[in-house]
C-alpha positions as CSV (number, residue, x, y, z in Angstrom):
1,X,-67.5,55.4,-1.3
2,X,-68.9,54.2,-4.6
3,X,-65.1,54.7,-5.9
4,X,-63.6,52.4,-3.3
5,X,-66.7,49.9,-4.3
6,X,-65.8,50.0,-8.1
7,X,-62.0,49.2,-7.4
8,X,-62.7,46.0,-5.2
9,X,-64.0,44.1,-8.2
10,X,-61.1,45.0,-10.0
11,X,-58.5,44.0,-7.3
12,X,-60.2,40.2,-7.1
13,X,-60.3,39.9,-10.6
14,X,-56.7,41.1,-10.8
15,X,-55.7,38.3,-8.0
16,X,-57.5,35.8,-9.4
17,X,-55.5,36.2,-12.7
18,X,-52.1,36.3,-10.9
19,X,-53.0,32.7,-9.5
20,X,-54.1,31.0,-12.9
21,X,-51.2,32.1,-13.9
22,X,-49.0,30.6,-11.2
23,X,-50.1,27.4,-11.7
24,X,-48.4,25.0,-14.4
25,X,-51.0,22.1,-15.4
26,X,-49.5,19.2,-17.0
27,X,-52.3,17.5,-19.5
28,X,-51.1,13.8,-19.5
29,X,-52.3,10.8,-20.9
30,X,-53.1,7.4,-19.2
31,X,-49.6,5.0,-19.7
32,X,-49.7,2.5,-22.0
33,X,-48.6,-0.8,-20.0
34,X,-49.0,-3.1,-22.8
35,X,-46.9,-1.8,-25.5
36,X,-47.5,-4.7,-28.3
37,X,-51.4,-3.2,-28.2
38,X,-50.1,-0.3,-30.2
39,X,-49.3,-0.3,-33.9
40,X,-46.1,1.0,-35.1
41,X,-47.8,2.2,-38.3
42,X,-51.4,2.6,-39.4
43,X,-52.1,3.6,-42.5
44,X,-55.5,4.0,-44.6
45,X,-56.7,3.3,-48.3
46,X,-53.5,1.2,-49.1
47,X,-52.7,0.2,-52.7
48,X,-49.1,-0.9,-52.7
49,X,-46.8,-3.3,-54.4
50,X,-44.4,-6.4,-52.4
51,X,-41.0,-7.3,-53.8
52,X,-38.6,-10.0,-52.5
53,X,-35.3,-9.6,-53.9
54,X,-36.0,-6.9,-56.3
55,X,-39.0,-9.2,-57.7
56,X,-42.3,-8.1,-57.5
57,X,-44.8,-10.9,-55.7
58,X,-48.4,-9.5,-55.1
59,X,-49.9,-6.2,-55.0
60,X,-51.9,-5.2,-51.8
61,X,-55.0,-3.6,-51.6
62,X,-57.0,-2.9,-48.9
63,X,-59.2,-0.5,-46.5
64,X,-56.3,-0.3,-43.0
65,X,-53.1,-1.8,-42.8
66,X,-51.2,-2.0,-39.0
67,X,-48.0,-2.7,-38.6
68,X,-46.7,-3.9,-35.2
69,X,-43.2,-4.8,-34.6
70,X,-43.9,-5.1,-30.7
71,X,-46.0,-8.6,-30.7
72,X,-43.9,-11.7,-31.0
73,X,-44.3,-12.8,-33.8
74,X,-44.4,-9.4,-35.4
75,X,-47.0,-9.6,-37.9
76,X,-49.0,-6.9,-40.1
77,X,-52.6,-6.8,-39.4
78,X,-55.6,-5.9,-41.8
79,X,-59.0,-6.1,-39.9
80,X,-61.1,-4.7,-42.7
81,X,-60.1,-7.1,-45.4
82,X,-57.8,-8.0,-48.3
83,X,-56.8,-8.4,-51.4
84,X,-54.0,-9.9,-52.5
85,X,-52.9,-10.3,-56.7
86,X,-50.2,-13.0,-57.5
87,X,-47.9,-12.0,-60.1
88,X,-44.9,-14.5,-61.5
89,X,-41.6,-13.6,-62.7
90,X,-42.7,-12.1,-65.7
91,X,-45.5,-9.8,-64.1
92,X,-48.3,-11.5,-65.6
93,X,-51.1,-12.5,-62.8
94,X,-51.3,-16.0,-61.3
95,X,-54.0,-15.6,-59.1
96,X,-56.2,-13.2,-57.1
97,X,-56.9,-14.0,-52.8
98,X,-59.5,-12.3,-51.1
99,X,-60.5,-12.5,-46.8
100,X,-62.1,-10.9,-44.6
101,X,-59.2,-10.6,-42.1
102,X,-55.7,-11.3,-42.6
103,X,-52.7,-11.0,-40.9
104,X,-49.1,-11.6,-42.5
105,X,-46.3,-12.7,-40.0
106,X,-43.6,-10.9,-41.6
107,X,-40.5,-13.1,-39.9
108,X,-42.0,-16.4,-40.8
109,X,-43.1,-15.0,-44.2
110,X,-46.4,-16.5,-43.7
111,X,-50.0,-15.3,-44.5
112,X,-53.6,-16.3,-42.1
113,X,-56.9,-15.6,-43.9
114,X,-60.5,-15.6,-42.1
115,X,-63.8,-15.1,-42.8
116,X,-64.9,-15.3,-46.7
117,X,-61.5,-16.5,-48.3
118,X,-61.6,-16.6,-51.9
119,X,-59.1,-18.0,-54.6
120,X,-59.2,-17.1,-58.0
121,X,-56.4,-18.4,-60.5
122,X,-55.6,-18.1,-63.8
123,X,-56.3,-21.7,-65.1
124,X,-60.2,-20.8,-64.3
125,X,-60.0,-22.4,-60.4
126,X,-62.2,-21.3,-57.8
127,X,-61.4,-21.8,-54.3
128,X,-63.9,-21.1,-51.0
129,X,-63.4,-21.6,-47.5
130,X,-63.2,-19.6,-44.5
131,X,-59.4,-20.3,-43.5
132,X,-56.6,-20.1,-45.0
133,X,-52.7,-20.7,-44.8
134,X,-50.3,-19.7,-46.8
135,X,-46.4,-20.3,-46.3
136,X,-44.1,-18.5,-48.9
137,X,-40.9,-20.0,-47.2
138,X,-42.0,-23.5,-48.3
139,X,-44.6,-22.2,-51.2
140,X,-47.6,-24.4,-49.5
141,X,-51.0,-23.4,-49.1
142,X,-53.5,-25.6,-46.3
143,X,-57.1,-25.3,-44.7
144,X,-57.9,-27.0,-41.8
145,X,-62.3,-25.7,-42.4
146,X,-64.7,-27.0,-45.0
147,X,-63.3,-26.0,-48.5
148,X,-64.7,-26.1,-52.0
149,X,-62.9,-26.4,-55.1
150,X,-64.3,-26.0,-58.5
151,X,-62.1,-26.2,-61.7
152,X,-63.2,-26.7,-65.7
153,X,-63.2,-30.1,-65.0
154,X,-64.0,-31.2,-61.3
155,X,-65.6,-30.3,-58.7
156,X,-64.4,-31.3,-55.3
157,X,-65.7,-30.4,-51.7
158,X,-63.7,-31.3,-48.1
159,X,-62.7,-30.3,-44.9
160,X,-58.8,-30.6,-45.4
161,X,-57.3,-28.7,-48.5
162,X,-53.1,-28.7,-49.1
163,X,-52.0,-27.2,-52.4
164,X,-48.5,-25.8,-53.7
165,X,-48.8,-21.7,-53.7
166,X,-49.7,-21.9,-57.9
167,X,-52.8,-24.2,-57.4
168,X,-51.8,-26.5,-59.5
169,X,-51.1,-29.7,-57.5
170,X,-53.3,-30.4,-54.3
171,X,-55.0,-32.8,-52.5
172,X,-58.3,-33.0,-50.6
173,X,-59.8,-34.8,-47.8
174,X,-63.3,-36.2,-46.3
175,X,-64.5,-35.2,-49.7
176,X,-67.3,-35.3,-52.1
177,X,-68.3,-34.5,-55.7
178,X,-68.4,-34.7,-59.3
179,X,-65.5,-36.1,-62.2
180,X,-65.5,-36.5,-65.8
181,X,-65.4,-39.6,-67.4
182,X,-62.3,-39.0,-68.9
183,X,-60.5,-38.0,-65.2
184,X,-61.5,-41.2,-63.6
185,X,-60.0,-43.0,-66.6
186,X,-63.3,-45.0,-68.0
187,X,-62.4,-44.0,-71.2
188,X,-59.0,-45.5,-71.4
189,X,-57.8,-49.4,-71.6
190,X,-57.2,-50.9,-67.6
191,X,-53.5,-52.6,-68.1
192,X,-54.8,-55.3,-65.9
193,X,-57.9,-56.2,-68.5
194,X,-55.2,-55.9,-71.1
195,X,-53.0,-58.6,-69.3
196,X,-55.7,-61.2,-68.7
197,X,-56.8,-60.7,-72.1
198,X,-53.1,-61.9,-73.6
199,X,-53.1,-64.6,-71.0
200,X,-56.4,-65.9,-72.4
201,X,-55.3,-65.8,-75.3
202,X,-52.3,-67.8,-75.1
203,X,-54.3,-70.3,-73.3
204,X,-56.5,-70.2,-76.3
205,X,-53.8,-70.9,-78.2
206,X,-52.3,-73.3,-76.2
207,X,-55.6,-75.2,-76.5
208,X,-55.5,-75.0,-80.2
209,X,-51.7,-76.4,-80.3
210,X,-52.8,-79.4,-78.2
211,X,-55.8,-80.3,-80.1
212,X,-53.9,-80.1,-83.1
213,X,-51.1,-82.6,-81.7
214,X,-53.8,-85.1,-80.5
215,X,-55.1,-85.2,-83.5
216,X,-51.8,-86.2,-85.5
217,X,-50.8,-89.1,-82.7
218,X,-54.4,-90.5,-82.5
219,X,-54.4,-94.6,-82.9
220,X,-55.3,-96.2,-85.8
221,X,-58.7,-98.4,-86.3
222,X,-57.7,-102.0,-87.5
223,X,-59.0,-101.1,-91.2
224,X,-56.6,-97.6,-91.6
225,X,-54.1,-99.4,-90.1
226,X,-54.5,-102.3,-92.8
227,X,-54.3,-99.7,-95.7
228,X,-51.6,-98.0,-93.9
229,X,-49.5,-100.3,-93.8
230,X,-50.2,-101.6,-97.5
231,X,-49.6,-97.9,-98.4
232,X,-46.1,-98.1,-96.7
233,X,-45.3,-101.3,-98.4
234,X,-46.1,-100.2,-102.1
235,X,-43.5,-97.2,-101.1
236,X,-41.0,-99.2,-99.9
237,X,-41.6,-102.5,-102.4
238,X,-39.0,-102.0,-105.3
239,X,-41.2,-102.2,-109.0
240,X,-40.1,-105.1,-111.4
241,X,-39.5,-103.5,-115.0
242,X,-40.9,-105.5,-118.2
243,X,-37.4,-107.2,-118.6
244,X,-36.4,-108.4,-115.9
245,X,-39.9,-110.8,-115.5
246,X,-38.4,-112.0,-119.4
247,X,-35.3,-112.6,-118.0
248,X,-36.1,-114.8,-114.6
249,X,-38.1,-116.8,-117.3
């Protein structure tokens, strides 16, 4: 009896085993619906260089890069910041660009920057703003968000910034702040003060002439014109030598 009690266990064990077994379980994840949400490539700690054409552009540095070729545009995506070094043809650096966010639309070759955007170049210019736009097709750079802009020289503040990619020619709008003498041109001779200054001067001149030739064509007074005239006549009277007086003797 206690025999047929001990095998029991051991048979429902034993049938309980055969039926795990028997069963196939599939472990699935939930479908993906929305396949732009997903990154072709993710990859951390990046510290990479760009070429175009076998010429080396900018290096990349930052903490996640994504890359997704689903969204339209395709674009690459760096939520944890940026930072970007300008190099030229020679491989010297131009200029350094920092954000916050950035995303780089790889088919329109064009960069977005948000949060704290910084600009750095090599001619000493400092650039601040919390947007920025930068198209390498048409080498322009824009901000539509209050910029401010501090060289050796100026300093400039606005809510409108368009440059050329080397930050060397650029305008800005609905601004404020501080020039040097020498930029506003102060320091240097106004062509228009230059002109009326010649044109006074020939009046002066003019003046002079006129006064001169009213002078010379003034009328006589009865006595200068007596002498005058005496004065003409002694020139033009022929003078009676010593021997011809004898002669009409």
């Amino acid at each position: 009896m206690i025999r047929r009690f001990a095998i029991f266990p051991l048979f429902v064990l034993t049938f309980l085993c055969f039926l795990s077994c028997g069963e196939e379980r599939e472990h699935t994840a939930a479908a993906i619906y929305d396949r732009d949400s997903v990154p072709m490539m993710t990859t951390y700690g990046v510290n990479t260089l760009i070429s175009d054409s076998g010429v080396i552009k900018y290096r990349i540095v930052t903490e996640r890069w994504e890359i997704n070729d689903k969204k339209h545009p395709s674009r690459w995506i760096f939520d944890k910041g940026v930072l970007l070094t300008q190099f030229d043809q020679t491989m010297h650096i131009q200029s350094f660009i920092q954000g916050d966010t950035a995303y780089y639309y790889d088919q329109d070759r064009r960069w977005e920057l948000h949060g704290r955007v910084r600009i750095h170049t090599k001619q000493g210019m400092d650039f601040r703003s919390e947007e920025l736009y930068w198209d390498e097709m048409n080498h322009e750079i824009w901000s539509h968000r209050y910029s401010h802009l501090k060289t050796p020289e100026r300093e400039l503040e606005g809510n409108y910034f368009r440059s050329d990619e080397k930050m060397t020619k650029y305008i800005v709008t609905n601004t404020r702040g501080s020039f040097e003498k020498a930029d506003m041109g102060f320091d240097k001779p106004n062509p228009r003060d230059s002109m009326r200054q010649a044109q006074k001067a020939d009046s002066t001149r003019a003046k002079a002439t006129e006064q001169k030739d009213n002078k010379s064509t003034k009328p006589l007074t009865p006595e200068k014109s007596t002498n005058a005239i005496a004065e003409k006549a002694k020139r033009t009277t022929p003078v009676k030598t010593k021997q011809q007086i004898i002669k009409k003797k």
